[in-house]
C-alpha positions as CSV (number, residue, x, y, z in Angstrom):
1,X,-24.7,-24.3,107.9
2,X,-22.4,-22.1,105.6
3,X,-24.2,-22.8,102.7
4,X,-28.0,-22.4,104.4
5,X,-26.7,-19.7,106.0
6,X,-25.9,-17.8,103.0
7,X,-28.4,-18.8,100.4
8,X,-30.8,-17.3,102.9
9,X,-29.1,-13.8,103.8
10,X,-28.2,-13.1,99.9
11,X,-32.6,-14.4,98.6
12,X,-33.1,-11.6,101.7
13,X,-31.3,-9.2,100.8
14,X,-31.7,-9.5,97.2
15,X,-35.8,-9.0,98.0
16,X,-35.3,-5.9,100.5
17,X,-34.8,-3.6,97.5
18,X,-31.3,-5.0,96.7
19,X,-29.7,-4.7,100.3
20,X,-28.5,-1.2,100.6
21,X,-31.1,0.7,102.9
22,X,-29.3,1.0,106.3
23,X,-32.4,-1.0,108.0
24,X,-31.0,-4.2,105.6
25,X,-27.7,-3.7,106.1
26,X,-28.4,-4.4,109.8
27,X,-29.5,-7.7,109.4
28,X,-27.2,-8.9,106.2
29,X,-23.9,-7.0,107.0
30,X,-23.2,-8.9,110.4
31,X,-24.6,-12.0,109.1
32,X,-22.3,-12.1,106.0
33,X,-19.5,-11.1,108.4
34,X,-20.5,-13.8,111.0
35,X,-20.7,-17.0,108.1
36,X,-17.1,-15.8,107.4
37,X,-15.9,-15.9,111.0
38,X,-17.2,-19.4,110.9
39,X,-15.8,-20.2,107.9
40,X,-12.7,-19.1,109.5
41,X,-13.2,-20.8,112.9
42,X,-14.1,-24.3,110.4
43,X,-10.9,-23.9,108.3
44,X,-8.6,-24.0,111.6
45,X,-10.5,-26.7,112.9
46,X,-10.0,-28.7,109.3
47,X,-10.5,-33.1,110.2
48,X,-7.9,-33.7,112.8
49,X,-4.3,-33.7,111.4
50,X,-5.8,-33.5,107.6
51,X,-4.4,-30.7,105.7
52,X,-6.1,-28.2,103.1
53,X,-5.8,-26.5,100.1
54,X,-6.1,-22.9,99.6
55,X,-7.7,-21.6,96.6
56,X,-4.9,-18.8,95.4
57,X,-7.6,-16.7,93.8
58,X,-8.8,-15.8,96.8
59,X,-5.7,-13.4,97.4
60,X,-6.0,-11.4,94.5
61,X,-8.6,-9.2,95.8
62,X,-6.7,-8.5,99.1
63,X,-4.0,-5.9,97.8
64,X,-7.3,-3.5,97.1
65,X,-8.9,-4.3,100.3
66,X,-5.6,-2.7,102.5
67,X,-5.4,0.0,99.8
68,X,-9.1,0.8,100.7
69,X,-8.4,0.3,104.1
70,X,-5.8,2.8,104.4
71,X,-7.9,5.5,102.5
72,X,-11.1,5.0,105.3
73,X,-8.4,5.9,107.8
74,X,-6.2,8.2,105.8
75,X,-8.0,9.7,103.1
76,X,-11.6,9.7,103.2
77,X,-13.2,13.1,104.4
78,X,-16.2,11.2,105.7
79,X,-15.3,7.9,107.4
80,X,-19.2,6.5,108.7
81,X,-19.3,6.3,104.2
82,X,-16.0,5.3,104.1
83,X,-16.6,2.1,106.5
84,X,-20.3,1.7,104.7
85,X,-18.3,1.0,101.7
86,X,-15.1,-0.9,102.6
87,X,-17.5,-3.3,104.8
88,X,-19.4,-4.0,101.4
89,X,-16.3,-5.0,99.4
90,X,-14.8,-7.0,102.6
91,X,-18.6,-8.4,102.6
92,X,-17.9,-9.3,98.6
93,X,-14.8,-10.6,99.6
94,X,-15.9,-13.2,102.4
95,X,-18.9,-14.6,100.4
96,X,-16.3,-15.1,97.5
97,X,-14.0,-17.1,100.3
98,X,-16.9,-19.1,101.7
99,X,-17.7,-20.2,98.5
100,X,-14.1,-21.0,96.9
101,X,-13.8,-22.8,99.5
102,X,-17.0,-24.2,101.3
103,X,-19.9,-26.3,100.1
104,X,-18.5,-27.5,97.1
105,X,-20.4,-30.6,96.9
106,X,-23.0,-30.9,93.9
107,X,-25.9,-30.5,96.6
108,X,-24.6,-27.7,98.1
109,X,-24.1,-26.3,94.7
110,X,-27.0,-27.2,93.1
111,X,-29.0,-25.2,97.0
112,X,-27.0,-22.0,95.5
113,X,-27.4,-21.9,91.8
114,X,-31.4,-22.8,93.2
115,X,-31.4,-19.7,94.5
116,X,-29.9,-17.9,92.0
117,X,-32.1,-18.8,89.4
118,X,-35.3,-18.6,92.1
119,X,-34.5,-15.0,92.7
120,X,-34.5,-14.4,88.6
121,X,-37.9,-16.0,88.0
122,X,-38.9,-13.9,91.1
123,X,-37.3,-11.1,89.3
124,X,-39.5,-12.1,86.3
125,X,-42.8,-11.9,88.1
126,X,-42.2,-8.4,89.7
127,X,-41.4,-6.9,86.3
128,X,-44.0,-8.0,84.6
129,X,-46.6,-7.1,87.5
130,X,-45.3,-3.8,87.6
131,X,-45.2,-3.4,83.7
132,X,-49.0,-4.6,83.2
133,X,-50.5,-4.5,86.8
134,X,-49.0,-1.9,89.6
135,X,-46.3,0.3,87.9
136,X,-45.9,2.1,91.1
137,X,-45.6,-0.9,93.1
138,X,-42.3,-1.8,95.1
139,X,-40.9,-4.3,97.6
140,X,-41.5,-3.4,101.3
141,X,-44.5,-1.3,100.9
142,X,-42.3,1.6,99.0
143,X,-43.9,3.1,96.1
144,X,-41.9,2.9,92.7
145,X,-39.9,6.7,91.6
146,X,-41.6,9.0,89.3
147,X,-37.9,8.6,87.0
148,X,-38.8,5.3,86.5
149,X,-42.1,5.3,85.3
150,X,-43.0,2.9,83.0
151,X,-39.8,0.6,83.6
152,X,-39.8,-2.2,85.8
153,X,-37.4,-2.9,88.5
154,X,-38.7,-6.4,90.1
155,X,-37.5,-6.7,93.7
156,X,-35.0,-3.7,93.3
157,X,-35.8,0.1,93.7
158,X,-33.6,0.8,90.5
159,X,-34.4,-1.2,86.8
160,X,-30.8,-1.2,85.9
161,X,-30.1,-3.2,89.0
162,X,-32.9,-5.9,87.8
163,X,-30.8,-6.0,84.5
164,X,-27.5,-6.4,86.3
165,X,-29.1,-9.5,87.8
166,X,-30.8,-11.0,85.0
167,X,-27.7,-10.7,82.8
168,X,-25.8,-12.4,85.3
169,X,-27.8,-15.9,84.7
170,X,-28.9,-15.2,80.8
171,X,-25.9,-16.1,79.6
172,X,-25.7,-19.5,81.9
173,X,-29.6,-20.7,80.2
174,X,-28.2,-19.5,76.5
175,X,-24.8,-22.0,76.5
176,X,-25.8,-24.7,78.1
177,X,-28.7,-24.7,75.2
178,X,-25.5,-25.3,72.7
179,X,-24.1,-28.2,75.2
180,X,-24.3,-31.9,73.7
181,X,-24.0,-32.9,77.1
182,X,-27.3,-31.3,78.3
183,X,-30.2,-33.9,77.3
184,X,-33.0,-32.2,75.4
185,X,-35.6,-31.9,78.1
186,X,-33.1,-29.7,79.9
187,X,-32.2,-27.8,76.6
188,X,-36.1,-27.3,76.2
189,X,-36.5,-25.6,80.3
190,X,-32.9,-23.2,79.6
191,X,-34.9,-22.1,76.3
192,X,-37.9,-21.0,78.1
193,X,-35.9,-19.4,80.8
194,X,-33.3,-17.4,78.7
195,X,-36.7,-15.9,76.6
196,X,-38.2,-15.0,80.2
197,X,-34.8,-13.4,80.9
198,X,-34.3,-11.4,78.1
199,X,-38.2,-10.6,78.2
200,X,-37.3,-9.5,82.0
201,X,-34.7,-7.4,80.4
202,X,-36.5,-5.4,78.1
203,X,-39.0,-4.3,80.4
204,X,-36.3,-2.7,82.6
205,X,-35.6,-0.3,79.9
206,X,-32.0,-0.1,81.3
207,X,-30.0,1.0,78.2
208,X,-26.9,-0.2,80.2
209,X,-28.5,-4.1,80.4
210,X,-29.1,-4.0,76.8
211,X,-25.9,-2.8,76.1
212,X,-23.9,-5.2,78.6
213,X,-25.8,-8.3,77.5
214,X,-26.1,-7.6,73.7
215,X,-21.9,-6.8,73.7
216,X,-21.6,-10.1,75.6
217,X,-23.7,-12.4,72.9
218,X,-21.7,-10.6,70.0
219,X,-18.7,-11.7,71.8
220,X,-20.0,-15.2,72.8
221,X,-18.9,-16.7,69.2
222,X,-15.4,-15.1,69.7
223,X,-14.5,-17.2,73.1
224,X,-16.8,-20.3,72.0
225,X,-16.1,-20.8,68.4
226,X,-12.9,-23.9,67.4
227,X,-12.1,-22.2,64.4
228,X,-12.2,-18.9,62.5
229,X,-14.7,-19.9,60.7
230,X,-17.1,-20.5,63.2
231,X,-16.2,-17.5,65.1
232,X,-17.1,-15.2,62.4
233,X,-20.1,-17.2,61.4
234,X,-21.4,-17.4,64.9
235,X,-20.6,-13.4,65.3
236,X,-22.6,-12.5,62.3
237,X,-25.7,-14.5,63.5
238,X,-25.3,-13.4,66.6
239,X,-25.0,-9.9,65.6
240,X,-27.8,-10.9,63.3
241,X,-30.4,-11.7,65.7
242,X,-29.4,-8.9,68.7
243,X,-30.2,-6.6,65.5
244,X,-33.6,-8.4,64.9
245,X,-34.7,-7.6,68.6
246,X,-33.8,-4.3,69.0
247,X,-35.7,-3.6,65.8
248,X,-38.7,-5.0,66.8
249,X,-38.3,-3.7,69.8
250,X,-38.2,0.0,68.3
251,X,-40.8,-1.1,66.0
252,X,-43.0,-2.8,68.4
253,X,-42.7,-0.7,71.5
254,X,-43.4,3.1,71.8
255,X,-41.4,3.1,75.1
256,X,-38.5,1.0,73.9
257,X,-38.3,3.5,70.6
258,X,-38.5,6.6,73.2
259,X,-35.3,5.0,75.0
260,X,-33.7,4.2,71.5
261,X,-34.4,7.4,69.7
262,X,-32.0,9.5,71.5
263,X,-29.1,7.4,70.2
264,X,-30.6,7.2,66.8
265,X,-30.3,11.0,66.8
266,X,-26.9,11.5,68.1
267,X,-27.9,12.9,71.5
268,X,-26.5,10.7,74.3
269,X,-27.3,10.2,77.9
270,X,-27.2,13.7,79.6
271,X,-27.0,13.3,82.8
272,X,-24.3,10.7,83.2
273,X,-21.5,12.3,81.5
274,X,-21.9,15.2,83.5
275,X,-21.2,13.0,86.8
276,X,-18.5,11.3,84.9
277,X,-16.4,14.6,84.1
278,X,-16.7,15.3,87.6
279,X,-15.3,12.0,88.3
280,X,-12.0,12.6,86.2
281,X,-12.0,16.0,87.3
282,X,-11.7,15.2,91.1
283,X,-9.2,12.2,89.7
284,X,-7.1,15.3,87.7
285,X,-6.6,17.0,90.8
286,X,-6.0,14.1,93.3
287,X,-4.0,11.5,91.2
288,X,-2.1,9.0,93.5
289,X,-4.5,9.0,96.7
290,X,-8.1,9.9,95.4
291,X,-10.2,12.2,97.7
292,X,-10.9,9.0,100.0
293,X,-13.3,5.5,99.9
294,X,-16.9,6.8,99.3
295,X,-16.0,10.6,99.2
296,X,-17.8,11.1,95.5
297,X,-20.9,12.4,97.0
298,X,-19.3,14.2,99.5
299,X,-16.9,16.4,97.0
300,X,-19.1,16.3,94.0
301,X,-20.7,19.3,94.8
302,X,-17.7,21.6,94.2
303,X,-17.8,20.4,90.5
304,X,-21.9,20.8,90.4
305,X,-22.6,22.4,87.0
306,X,-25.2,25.1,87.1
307,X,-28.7,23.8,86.4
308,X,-27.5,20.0,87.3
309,X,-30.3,19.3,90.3
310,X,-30.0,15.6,90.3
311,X,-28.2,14.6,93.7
312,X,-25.5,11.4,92.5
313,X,-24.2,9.3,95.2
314,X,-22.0,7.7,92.7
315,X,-20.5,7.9,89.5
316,X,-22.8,5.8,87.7
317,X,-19.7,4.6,86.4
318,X,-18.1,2.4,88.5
319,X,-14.2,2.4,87.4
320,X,-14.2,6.2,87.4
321,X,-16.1,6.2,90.7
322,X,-13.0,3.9,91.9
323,X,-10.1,6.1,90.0
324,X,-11.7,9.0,91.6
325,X,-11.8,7.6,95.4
326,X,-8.6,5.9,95.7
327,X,-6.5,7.4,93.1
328,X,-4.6,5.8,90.7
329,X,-3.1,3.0,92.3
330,X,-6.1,2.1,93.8
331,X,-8.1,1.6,90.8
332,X,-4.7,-0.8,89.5
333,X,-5.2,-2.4,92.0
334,X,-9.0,-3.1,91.9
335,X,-9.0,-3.8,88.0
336,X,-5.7,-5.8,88.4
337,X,-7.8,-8.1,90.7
338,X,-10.8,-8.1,88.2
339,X,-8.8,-8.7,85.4
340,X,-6.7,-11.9,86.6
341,X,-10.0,-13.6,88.0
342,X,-11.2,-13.4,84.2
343,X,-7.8,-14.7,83.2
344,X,-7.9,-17.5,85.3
345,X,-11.8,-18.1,84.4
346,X,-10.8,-18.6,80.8
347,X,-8.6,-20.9,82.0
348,X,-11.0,-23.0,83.6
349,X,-13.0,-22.7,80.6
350,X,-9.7,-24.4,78.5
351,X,-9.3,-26.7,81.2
352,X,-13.0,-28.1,81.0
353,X,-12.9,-28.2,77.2
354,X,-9.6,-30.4,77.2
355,X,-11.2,-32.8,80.1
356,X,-14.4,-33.4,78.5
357,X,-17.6,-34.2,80.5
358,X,-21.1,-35.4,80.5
359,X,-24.3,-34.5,81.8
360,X,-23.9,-36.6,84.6
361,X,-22.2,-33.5,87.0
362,X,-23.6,-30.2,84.5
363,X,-21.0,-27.7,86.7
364,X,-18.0,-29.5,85.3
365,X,-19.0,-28.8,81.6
366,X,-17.3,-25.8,80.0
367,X,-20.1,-24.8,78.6
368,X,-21.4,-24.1,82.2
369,X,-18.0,-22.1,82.9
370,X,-18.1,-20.2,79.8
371,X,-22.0,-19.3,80.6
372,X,-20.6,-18.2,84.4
373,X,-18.0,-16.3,82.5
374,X,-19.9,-14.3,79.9
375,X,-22.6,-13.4,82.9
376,X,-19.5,-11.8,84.7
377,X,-18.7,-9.8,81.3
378,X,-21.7,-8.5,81.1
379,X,-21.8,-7.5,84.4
380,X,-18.4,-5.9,84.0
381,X,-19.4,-3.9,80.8
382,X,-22.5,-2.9,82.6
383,X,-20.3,-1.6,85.4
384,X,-19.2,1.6,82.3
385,X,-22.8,3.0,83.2
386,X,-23.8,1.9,86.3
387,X,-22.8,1.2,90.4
388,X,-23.5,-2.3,90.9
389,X,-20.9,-3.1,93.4
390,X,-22.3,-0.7,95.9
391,X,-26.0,-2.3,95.9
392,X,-25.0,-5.2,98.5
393,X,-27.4,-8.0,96.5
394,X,-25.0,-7.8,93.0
395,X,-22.1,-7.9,94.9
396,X,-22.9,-11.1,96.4
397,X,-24.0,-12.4,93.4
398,X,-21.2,-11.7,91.4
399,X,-19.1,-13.3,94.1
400,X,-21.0,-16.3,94.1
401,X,-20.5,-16.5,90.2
402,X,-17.1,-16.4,90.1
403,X,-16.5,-18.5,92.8
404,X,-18.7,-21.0,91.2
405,X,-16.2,-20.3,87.8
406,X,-13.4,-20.8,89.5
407,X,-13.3,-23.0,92.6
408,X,-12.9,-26.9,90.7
409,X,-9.9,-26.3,89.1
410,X,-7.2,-28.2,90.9
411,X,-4.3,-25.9,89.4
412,X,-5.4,-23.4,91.8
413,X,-5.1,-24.7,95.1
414,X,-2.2,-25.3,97.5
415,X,-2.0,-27.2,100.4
416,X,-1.8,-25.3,103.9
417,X,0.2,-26.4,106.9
418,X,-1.9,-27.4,109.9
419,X,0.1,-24.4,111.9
420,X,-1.0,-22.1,109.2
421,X,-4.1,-23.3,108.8
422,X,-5.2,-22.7,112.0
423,X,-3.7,-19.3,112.5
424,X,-5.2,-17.9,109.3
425,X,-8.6,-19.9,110.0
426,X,-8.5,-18.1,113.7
427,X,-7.3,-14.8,112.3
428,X,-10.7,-14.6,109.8
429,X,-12.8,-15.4,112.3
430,X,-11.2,-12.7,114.8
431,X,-11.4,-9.7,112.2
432,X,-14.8,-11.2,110.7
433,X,-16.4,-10.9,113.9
434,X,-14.4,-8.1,115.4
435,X,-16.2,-6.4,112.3
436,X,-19.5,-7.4,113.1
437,X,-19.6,-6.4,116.7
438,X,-17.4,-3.2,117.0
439,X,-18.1,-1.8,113.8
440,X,-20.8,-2.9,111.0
441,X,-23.6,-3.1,113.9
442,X,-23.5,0.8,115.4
443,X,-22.9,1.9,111.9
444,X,-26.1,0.3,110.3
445,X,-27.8,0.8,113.5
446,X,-26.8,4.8,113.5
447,X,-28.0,5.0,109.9
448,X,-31.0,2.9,109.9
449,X,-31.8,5.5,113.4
450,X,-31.2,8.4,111.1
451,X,-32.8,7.5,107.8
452,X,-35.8,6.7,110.0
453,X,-35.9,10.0,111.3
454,X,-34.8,12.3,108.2
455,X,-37.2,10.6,105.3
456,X,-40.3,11.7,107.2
457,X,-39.2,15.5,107.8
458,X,-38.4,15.6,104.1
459,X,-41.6,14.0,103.2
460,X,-43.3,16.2,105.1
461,X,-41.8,19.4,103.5
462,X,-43.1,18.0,100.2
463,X,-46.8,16.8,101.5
464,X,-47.6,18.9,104.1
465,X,-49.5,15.9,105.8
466,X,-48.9,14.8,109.4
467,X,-48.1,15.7,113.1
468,X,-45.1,17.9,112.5
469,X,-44.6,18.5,116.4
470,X,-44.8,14.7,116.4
471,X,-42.5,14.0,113.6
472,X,-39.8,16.4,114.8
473,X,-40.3,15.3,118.7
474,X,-39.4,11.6,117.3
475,X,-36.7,12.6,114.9
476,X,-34.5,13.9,117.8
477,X,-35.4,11.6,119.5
478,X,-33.7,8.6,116.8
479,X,-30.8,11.0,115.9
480,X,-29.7,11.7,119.3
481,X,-30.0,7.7,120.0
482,X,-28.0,7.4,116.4
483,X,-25.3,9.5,117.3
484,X,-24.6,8.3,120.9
485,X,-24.5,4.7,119.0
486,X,-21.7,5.8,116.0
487,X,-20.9,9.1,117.5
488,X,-18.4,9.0,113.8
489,X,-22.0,9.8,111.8
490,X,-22.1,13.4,110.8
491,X,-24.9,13.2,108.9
492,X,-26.4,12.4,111.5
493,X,-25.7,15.1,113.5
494,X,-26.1,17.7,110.9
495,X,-29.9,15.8,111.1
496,X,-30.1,16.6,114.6
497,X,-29.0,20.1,114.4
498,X,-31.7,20.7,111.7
499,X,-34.5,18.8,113.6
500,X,-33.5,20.5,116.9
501,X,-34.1,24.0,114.8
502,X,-36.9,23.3,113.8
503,X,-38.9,21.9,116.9
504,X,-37.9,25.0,118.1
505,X,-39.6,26.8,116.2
506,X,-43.0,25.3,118.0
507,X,-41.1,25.0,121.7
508,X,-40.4,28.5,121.5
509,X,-36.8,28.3,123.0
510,X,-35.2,29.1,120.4
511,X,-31.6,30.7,121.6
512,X,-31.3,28.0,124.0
513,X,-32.1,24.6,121.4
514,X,-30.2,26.6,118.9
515,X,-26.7,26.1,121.1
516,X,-28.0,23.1,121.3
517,X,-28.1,22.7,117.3
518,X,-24.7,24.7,117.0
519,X,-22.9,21.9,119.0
520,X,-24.5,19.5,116.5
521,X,-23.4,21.1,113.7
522,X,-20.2,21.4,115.0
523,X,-19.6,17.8,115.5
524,X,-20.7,16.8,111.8
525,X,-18.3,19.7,110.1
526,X,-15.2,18.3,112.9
527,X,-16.3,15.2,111.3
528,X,-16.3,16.1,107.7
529,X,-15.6,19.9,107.0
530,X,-15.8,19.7,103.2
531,X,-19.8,19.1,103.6
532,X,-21.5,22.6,102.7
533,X,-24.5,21.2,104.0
534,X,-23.0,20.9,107.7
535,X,-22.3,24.8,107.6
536,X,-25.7,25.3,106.5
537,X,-26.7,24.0,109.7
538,X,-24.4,25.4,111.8
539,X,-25.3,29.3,110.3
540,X,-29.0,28.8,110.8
541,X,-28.4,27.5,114.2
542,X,-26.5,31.0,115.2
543,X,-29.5,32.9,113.1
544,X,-32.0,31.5,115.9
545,X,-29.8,32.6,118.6
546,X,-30.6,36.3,117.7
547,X,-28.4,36.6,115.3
548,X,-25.3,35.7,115.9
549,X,-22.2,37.7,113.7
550,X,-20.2,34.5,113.2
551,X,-23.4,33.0,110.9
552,X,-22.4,35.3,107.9
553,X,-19.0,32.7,107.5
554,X,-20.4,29.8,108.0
555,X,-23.2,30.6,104.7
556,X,-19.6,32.0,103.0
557,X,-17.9,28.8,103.8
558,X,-21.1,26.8,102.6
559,X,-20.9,28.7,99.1
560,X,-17.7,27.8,98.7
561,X,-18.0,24.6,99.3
562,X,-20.7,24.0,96.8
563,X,-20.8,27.7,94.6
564,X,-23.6,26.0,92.3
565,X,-26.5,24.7,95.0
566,X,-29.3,25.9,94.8
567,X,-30.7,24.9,98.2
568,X,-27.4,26.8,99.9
569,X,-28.1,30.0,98.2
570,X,-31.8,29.8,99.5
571,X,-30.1,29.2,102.8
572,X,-27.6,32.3,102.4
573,X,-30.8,34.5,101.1
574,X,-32.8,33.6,103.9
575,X,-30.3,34.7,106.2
576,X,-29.9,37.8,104.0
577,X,-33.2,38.8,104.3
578,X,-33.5,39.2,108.1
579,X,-31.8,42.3,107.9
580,X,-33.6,45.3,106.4
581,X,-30.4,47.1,105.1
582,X,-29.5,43.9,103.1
583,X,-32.8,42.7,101.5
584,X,-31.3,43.7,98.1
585,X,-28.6,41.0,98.7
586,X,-31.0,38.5,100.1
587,X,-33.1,39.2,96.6
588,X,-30.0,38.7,94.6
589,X,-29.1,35.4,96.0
590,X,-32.3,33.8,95.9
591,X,-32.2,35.1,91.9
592,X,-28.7,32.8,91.8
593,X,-30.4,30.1,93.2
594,X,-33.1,30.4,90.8
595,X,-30.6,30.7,88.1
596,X,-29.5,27.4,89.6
597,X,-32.2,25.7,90.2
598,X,-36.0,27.5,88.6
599,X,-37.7,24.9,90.0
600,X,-37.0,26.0,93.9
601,X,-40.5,27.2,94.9
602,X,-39.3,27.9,98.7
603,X,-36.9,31.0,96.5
604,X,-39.1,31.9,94.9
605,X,-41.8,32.5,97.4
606,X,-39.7,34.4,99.8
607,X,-38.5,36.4,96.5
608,X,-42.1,37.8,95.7
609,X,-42.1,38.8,99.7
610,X,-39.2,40.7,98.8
611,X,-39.9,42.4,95.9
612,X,-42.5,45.5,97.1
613,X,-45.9,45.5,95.4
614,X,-46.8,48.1,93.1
């Protein structure tokens, strides 16, 4: 059941875009949580009087998870983020448990290594129909983002996140190829699949894949090699033929050379070191406690550079996105825990070589452990440029693969007491499914609610096309549902305060749903003040109430919140430009947000109303 159970919700949620819209969270979140609350219900029960053994690895990651815990109650300025995110490392957590511990037999292993490698071929197909067939096509109906044209991104919305998988099983196909254990037939079918891999790769474009995987390989020789000799053999061959495919690569694709050229040239990525100084900034100024678990977003925009428009829910750096939110040490604390589980994968990896083993049971080889290992370096290198433990799918993967490394190596287990087993079996299952019920469900259901409601209004300000009184009359109608379910949501009720004001502009009551709004607003800045986004709301709901005084603060607040935002100095100049004695204030802060932002046609068309014709 355990292992059913999860092989199915991780291929799921791996082909809904990777897991992390709200709507798939619904389903996976309480499921993951539930296979751990029977885990932990089947670990007290155990076979009558028999004992078991505890994995010790799977403590090392609990230090981080109270550290985190503490900052979602503690720290964080927005808590419905904050419990988004520590749910998604517990999540990690339990399928790392279940499978250290769970299914260990070679048929339960061979269902989840199966699956793995299903979802990579899978992987396979979807990139190459979207590189020579539908480059717009997605999973779910969705339709591919303009940013990624050209790159494929297989049953994810992102191409990096197709790389984070695929280099997470390359290495697996490319050592077992170098096992004299592994018969030739089976040395022939890992061949073919590490070339579809790597093919799979390249047609993500992801610089970061390249990168992760290519610095893996060069490595490979380092951890594999008996001697010197061979190590610095097997380095310079290695090195020798990542050298030979990126050159064809530039040589042989236009695209590839575009993605290339920039580093050729000295000019590096531009947008990601911009979101990383922010990072260390916010670190700088809050160095033992962080700003809180999933607060990047939420404070990045008082260190928005002018011109930046790109809106970064994370670091795209995943140890600075850490250092930032919980402060130094919580980011000990979370590499502490990566680095030991390496530690005690390499020794694994000794313990295998020293035991010896044939083909007869291939997970026992240490050439299997060393291919798990290098998959998890690569992933952990990749980590430098992107956020793969916040898409839900790479998270359980990566837990799976290092459970797999590290769950037959009898120097790691202890035996539990019956007494003990049974209270720590019963306490799992308690706070497993206390999670599900009380917390993970009304929080996806509240967001699912309001993404559902939010994407079309902001579609429709870009298209024009469709109902609008329709669209808005459903909108409130989700967001008010959303935040009586997770009344902790205040994006959701900033939503509702801006859908409210805006049906009101067809209803024609506009004092009266503008109160309305203003109690809205005012429960998503008690819920996180620091969001200039929320006082945004709450000014133009005291605007439609003819006026109110008390709107000037709240657009002064907003600005100081976020100085560099284009889209709140629209809002101030708006407001500006109701009264005729101030239009030349109104006309210089729609010129900011211009400055800010050129490409904000909603400024500039309310500018050139401003400015009197000749």
């Amino acid at each position: 059941m355990l292992v059913l159970g999860l092989v199915a919700v991780v291929a799921w949620t791996t082909l809904c875009l990777g897991g992390y819209m709200a709507k798939t969270m619904l389903v996976s979140g309480p499921v993951v949580l539930g296979l751990g609350a029977l885990g932990g219900l089947l670990w007290a029960a155990g076979r009558g009087s028999e004992s078991r053994a505890i994995n010790l690895a799977v403590f090392l990651p609990v230090p981080f998870l109270l550290w985190a815990l503490g900052s979602v109650f503690w720290q964080s300025p927005a808590q419905w983020l904050a419990w988004r995110e520590w749910l998604l490392w517990f999540q990690m957590w339990l399928v790392f448990a279940v499978v250290l511990h769970f299914g260990r037999s070679r048929a339960h292993t061979w269902t989840m290594v199966a699956m793995i490698a299903g979802l990579a071929f899978a992987g396979v197909a979807m990139a190459a129909y979207q590189r020579f067939a539908d480059p717009h096509w997605l999973m779910l109906g969705r339709k591919q983002a303009a940013q990624f044209g050209g790159r494929s991104s297989g049953m994810f919305g992102i191409p990096n996140s197709l790389a984070g998988l695929l280099e997470l099983v390359t290495p697996v196909c490319l050592a077992l190829i170098t096992s004299r254990a592994v018969k030739p037939w089976a040395k022939v079918i890992c061949c073919w699949m590490s070339a579809l891999f790597v093919f799979a790769i390249v047609l993500t474009g992801s610089r970061g894949g390249w990168l992760g995987l290519g610095l893996t390989l060069m490595i490979w020789p380092l951890l594999a090699g008996r001697t010197w000799r061979s190590k610095i053999i097997g380095t310079a061959a290695v090195f020798g033929c990542v050298f030979a495919g990126l050159w064809l690569l530039y040589h042989g694709s236009e695209y590839a050379r575009d993605r290339m050229q920039p580093f050729l040239n000295g000019e590096f990525e531009k947008s990601r070191p911009i979101v990383w100084k922010a990072a260390y900034e916010i670190w700088q100024e809050h160095p033992w406690f962080g700003t809180g678990a999933a607060s990047y977003n939420v404070v990045f925009e008082q260190y928005r550079p002018g011109l930046f428009r790109d809106e970064p829910h994370w670091a795209h750096n995943d140890y600075l996105n850490t250092l930032s939110d919980y402060g130094l040490p919580g980011f000990v604390l979370w590499a502490a825990a990566g680095g030991l589980l390496f530690v005690l994968g390499w020794i694994a990896i000794r313990r295998a070589r020293r035991a010896g083993s044939s083909a007869a049971n291939v997970f026992s080889l240490a050439k299997w452990k060393l291919g798990l290992f290098l998959g998890l370096l690569a992933y952990a290198i990749h980590l430098c440029v992107d956020f793969h433990t916040k898409i839900p799918a790479l998270a359980y993967l990566a837990a799976i693969s290092m459970a797999l490394l590290l769950r037959d190596e009898p120097g790691f287990y202890r035996p539990v007491a019956i007494g003990w087993r049974g209270v720590g079996g019963l306490f799992l299952a308690i706070v497993a499914g206390g999670l599900a019920g009380r917390v993970a469900l009304p929080l996806y259901r509240a967001e699912a609610l309001r993404f559902e409601a939010r994407w079309p209004m902001d579609r429709y300000a870009v298209t024009q096309k469709g109902d609008l009184a329709r669209i808005l009359s459903e909108a409130r109608s989700r967001l008010s549902q959303a935040v009586r379910i997770d009344p902790l949501n205040g994006q959701a009720w900033s939503d509702l305060a801006y859908a409210t004001v805006l049906d009101g502009r067809k209803a024609g009551d506009l004092v009266f749903l503008g109160r309305f709004a203003e109690l809205a607003a005012n429960e998503a800045i008690k819920l996180c003040p620091i969001n200039a986004e929320f006082w945004v709301r709450k000014g133009v709901a005291l605007d439609v109430q003819r006026g109110r005084p008390e709107a000037e603060e709240c657009f002064r607040r907003a600005l100081e919140l976020a100085p560099k935002s284009g889209f709140v100095w629209y809002s101030y100049g708006y407001h500006l430009q109701a009264f005729p004695n101030r239009r030349e204030e109104a006309r210089k802060a729609l010129d900011t947000c211009l400055t800010l932002d050129p490409y904000y046609t909603p400024a500039e068309s309310l500018r050139r109303q401003l400015v009197p014709s000749r």
